[in-house]
N, C-alpha and C positions, 0 to 999 in steps of 0.2 A: 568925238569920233563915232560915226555910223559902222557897228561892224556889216559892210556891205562891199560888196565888190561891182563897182559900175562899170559895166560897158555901154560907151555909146559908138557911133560909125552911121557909116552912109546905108541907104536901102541895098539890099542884098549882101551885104558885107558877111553875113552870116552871123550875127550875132546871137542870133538864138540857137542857133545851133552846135555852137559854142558857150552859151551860159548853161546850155541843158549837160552839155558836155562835163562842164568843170562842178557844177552844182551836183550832180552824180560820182562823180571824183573823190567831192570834197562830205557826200551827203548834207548839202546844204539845201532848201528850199529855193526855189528859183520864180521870178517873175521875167513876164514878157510886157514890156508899156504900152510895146504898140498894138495887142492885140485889142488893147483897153480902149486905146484912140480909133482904132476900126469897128468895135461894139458902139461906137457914139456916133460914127459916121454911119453904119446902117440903122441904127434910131434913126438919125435924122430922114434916110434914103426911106425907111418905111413909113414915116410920117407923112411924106410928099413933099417934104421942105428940101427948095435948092441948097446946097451946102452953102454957098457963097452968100445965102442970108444968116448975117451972121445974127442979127435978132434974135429968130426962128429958130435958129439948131441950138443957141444958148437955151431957148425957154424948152425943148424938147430935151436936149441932156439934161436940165436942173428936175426932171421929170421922171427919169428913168433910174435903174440900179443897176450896175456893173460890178462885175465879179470874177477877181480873175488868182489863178495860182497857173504856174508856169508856163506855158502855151494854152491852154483852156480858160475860155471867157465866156460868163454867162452872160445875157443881158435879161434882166426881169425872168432871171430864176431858166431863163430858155438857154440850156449852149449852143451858142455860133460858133463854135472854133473853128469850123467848116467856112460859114457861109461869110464869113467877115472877111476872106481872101478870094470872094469873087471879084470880079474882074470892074462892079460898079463902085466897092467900095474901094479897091485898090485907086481906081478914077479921082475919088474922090475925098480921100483922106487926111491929102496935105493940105486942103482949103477946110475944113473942119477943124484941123488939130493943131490951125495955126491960130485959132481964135483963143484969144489971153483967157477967158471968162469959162472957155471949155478944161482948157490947161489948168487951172487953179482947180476947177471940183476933180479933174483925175488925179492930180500932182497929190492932193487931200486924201485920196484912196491910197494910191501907193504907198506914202507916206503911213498911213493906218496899217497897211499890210505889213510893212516891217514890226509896226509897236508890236501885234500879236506874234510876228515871227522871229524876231529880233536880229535875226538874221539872216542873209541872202544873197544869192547873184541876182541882179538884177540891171534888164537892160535896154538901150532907147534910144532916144537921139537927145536927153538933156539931164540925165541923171545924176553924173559928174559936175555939171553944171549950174542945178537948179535943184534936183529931186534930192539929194542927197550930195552936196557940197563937202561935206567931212566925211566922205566915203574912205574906209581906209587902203583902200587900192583902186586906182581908175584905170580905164583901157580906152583907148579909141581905134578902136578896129575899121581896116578899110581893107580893099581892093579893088584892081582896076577893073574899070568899068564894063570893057567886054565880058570880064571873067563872072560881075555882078549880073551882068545881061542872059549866060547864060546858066548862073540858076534858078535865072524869074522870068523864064522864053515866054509865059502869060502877057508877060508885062513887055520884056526887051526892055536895050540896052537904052534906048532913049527917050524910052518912060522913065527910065528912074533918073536919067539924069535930070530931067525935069521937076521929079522930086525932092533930089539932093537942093537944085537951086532952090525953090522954094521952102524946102524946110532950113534952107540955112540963110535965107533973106527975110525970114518974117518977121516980125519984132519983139514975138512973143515966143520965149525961151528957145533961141537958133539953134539949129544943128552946129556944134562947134566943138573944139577940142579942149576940154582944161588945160589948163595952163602945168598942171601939176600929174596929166594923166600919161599913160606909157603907149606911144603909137605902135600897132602888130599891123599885118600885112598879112590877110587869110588866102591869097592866093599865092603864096609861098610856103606857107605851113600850115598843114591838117588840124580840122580843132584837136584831137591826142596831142599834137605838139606844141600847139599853142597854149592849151593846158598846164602838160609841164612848167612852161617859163612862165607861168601865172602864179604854180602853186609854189614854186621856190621865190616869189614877189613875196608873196603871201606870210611866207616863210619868214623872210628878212623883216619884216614887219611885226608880225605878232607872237607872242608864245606858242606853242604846242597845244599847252592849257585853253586859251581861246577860241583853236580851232578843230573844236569836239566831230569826234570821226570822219578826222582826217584821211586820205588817204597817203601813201610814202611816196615820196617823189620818186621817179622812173620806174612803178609800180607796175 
């Protein structure tokens, strides 16, 4: 068992916003996956490589260093946390981060992130799935699509559903829901509430002892 709590969901679901949430809750360490897969899609945007060559952006990310702790992402020691939700990389993300060979060297990082942290929230569109299988509590966070539309008005509501399709048709580690993960609904309830019913999951699952500075439930 991974002491980690994955969330994965669709684009704008809010997931980070709520791992940043419950990881402050809970004073756990927190990762963002995808800020990881947006530092490798602007490598490749900086190189001059079309993303859609998949070649090219593999020999370009097996090239580079990524670094990341909760919403902040370095790439080669530089932070992007900014420039990696421009509007090119947003473009062009899911045709980058859909390629198996790019997924295997970040899934390797994240992976590493936890050995040194041991433990985390951490969240993405394959974590539950792929990045940590024996997570001891999964979420798959959604909402509907206008409501996704109008926290990424950058983007709209029918860019991301173009990303949903695509990150959950690829072949290499889909967007999808464990089998074993607990579905929330963020455009029903605030991450504070969604929170709550995460840490009384959390609760049911593990000692006290395991979940060093904890926060009390309805705190």
């Amino acid at each position: 068992m991974d002491l980690v709590i994955a969330i994965d969901g669709s684009a704008g679901s809010g997931k980070s916003t709520l791992a940043r949430t419950l990881a402050k809750r809970l004073g756990w360490p927190w990762l963002s996956t995808g800020v990881m897969y947006r530092a490798a899609t602007l490598a490749v945007l900086r190189a001059g490589i079309d993303p859609s060559d998949t070649e090219e952006a593999v020999r370009v990310v097996k090239t580079i260093r990524i670094a990341a702790n909760g919403d902040r992402v370095f790439l080669d020691d530089q932070d992007v946390s900014e420039e990696v939700f421009s509007s090119a990389v947003s473009e062009s993300v899911s045709l980058v981060s859909k390629i198996a060979e790019v997924r295997k060297e970040l899934v390797a990082l994240q992976r590493s992130w936890l050995v040194v942290q041991s433990k985390g929230v951490v969240e993405g569109r394959d974590i539950g799935t792929v990045v940590f299988p024996t997570a001891v509590l999964k979420i798959y966070l959604d909402a509907d699509l206008d409501v996704r539309g109008l926290r990424r008005p950058t983007e709209g509501a029918s860019s991301l559903a173009r990303r949903d399709l695509v990150d959950s048709s690829r072949s290499a580690s889909p967007l999808e829901k464990a089998a074993d993960a607990i579905e929330m609904d963020s455009g029903v309830s605030s991450p504070d509430e969604l929170s709550d019913q995460i840490v009384k999951f959390l609760h049911e699952r593990l000692p006290a002892s395991m979940i060093a500075g904890q926060d009390r439930v309805g705190s």
